[in-house]
MARSE-917676 format. One line per 8 residues: number of its first residue (from 1); their letters; for each residue x, y, z negated of C-alpha. Coordinates in pm, 1 decimal, always signed. Layout:
residues N
NUM) A) X Y Z  ...;
This chain:
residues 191
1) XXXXXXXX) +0.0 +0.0 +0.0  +331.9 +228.4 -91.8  +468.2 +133.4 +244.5  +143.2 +216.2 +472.6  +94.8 +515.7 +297.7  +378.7 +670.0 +381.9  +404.4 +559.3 +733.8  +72.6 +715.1 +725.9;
9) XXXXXXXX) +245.4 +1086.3 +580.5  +475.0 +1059.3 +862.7  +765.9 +1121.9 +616.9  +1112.2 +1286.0 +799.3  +1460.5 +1252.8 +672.0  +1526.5 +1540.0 +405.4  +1159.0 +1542.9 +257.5  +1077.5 +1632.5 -69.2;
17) XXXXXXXX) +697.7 +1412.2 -218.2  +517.0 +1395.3 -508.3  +380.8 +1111.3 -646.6  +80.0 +1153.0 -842.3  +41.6 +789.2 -1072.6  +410.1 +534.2 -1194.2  +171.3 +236.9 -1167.1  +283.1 -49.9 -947.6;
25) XXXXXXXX) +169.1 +164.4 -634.1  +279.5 +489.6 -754.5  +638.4 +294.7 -852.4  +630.1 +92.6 -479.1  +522.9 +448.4 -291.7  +820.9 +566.7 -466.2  +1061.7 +339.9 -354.2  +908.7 +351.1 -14.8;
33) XXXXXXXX) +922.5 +708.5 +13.3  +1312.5 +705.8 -62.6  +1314.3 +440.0 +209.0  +1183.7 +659.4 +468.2  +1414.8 +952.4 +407.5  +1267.3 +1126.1 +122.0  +1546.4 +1329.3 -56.9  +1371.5 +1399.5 -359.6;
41) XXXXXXXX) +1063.8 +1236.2 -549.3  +871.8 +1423.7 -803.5  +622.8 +1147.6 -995.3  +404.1 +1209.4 -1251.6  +229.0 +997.0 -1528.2  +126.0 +988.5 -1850.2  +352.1 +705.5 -2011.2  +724.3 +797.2 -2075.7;
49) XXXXXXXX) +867.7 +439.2 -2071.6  +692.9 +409.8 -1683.8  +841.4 +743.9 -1606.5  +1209.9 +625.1 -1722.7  +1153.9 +314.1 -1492.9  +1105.7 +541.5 -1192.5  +1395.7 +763.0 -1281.9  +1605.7 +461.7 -1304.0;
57) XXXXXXXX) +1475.4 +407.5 -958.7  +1692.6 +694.9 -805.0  +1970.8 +576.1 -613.7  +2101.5 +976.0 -656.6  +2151.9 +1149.3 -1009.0  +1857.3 +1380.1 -965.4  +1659.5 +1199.4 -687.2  +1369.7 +1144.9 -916.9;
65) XXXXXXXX) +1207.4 +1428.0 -1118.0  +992.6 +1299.0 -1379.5  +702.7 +1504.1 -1530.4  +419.3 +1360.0 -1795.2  +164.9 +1565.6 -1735.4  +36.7 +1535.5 -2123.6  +369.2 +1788.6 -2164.1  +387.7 +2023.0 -1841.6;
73) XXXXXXXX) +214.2 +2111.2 -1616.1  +256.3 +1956.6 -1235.2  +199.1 +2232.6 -1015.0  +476.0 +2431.5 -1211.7  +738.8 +2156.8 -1194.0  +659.0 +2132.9 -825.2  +679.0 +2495.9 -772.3  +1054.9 +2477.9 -1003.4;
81) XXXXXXXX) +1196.8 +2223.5 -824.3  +1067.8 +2337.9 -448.7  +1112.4 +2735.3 -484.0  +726.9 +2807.4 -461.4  +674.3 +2652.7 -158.5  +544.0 +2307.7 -213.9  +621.3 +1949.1 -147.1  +604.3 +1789.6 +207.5;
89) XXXXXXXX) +403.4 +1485.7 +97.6  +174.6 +1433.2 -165.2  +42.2 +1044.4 -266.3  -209.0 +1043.3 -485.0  -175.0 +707.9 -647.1  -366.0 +729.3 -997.5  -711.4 +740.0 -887.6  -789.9 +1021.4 -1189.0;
97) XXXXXXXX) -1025.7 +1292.6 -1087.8  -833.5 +1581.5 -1234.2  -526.5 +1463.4 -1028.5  -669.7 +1434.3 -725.5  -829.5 +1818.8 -700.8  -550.3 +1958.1 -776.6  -317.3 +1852.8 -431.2  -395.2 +2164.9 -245.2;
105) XXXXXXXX) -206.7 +2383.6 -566.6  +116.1 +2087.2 -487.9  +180.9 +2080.9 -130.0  +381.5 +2323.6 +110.0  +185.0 +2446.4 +362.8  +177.2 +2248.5 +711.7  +213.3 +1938.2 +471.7  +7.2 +1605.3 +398.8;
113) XXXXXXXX) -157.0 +1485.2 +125.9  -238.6 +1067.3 +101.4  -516.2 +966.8 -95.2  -402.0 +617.8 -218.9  -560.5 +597.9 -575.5  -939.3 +567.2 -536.0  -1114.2 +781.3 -783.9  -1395.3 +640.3 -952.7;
121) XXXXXXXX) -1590.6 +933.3 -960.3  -1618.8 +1191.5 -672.7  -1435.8 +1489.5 -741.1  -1404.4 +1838.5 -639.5  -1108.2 +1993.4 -425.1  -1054.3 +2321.9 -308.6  -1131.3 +2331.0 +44.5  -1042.5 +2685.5 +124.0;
129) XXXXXXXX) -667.6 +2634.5 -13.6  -666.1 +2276.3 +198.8  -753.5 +2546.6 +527.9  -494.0 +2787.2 +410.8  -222.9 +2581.5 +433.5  -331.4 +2400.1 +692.6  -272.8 +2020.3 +497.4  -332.4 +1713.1 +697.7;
137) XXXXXXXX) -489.0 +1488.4 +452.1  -487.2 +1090.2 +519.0  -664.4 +811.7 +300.9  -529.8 +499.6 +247.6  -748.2 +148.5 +179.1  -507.6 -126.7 +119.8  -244.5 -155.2 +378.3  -214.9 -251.0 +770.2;
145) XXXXXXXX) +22.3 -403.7 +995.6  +311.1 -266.1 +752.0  +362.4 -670.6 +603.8  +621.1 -781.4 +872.1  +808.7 -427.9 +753.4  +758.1 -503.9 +396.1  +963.4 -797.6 +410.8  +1222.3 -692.1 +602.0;
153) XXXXXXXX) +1281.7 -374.4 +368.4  +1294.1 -634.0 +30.9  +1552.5 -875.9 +244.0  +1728.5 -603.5 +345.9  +1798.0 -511.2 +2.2  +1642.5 -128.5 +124.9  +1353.0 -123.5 -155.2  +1414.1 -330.5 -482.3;
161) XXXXXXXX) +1112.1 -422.0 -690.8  +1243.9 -659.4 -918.6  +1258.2 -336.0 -1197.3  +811.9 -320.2 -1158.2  +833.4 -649.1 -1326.5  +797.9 -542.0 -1707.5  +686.8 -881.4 -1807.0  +689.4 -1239.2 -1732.7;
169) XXXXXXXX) +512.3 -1542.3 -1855.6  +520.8 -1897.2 -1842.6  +219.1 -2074.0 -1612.3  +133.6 -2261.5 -1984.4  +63.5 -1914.4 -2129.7  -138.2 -1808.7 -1837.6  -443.7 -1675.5 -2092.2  -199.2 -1466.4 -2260.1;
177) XXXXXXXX) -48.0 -1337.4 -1972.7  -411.5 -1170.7 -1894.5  -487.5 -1066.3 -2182.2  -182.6 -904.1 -2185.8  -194.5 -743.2 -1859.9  -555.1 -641.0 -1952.2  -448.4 -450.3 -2260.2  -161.4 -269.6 -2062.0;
185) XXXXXXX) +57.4 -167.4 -2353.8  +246.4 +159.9 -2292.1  +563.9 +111.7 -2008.9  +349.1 -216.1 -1868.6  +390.3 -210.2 -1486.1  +336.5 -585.3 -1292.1  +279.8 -865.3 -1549.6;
């Protein structure tokens, strides 16, 4: 889903994103941005220990920018770290509401934003700002044709997601693997 949805943003060599979400599709859309030429990532979550795993992600001192949003504000680390003007790509990959309106206020103008995380409640978003700048914005529903490219980018060594896997269980303890997953304790990514 990482993958498609930034072959959908059309990402160019040099690009600064933002990724909105360090779940297992925020982390993989982070890796895959870096993959397709991204210089910089800026993510954002809520959870500290999932925010350290994407900084450790960085393949660059600096490459990664984390921000939880519970202690600053997004649009003003994005405005910091891109001199006002705004990120090229945004991926939306929590699904939260109050993320999602506020893309417009985080991309440059001329840019994209991808809808990856799906909201489960409709939300409002500032249309006029979207027409200002001029954003393309692109929604993503699982992934297509990007599988054959998947696998070559993990045997290439290219992405690496053995560090998404925060916990492992034996088959035998299969129950309390779900009821682990399903409590997601803080800095859980894949079970």
């Amino acid at each position: 889903v990482g993958v498609h949805g930034t072959v959908k943003a059309r990402i160019t060599p040099g690009d600064t994103a933002v990724v909105i979400g360090a779940g297992p599709i925020g982390l993989v859309t982070l890796l895959a941005a870096f993959a397709a030429g991204c210089a910089r990532v800026i993510i954002s979550d809520v959870d500290d220990a999932k925010l350290a795993i994407a900084a450790s992600l960085a393949k660059v001192p600096g490459a990664v920018v984390s921000v939880n949003v519970r202690s600053a504000r997004l649009r003003d680390v994005v405005a910091r770290e891109t001199d006002g003007w705004g990120a090229d790509a945004i991926f939306e990959c929590s699904g939260n509401e109050k993320a999602a309106a506020e893309i417009f206020d985080l991309v440059r103008p001329g840019g994209v934003a991808v809808m990856i995380g799906i909201p489960l409640a409709p939300f409002l978003h500032d249309v006029s700002l979207g027409c200002v700048k001029e954003v393309r914005i692109e929604h993503v529903f699982r992934y297509a044709h990007v599988f054959p490219r998947c696998i070559a980018m993990l045997a290439s060594g290219t992405i690496d997601v053995a560090p998404l896997i925060t916990e492992t269980f034996p088959f035998a303890e299969s129950v309390e693997a779900f009821e682990f997953a399903a409590r997601q304790p803080p800095g859980t990514v894949k079970v």
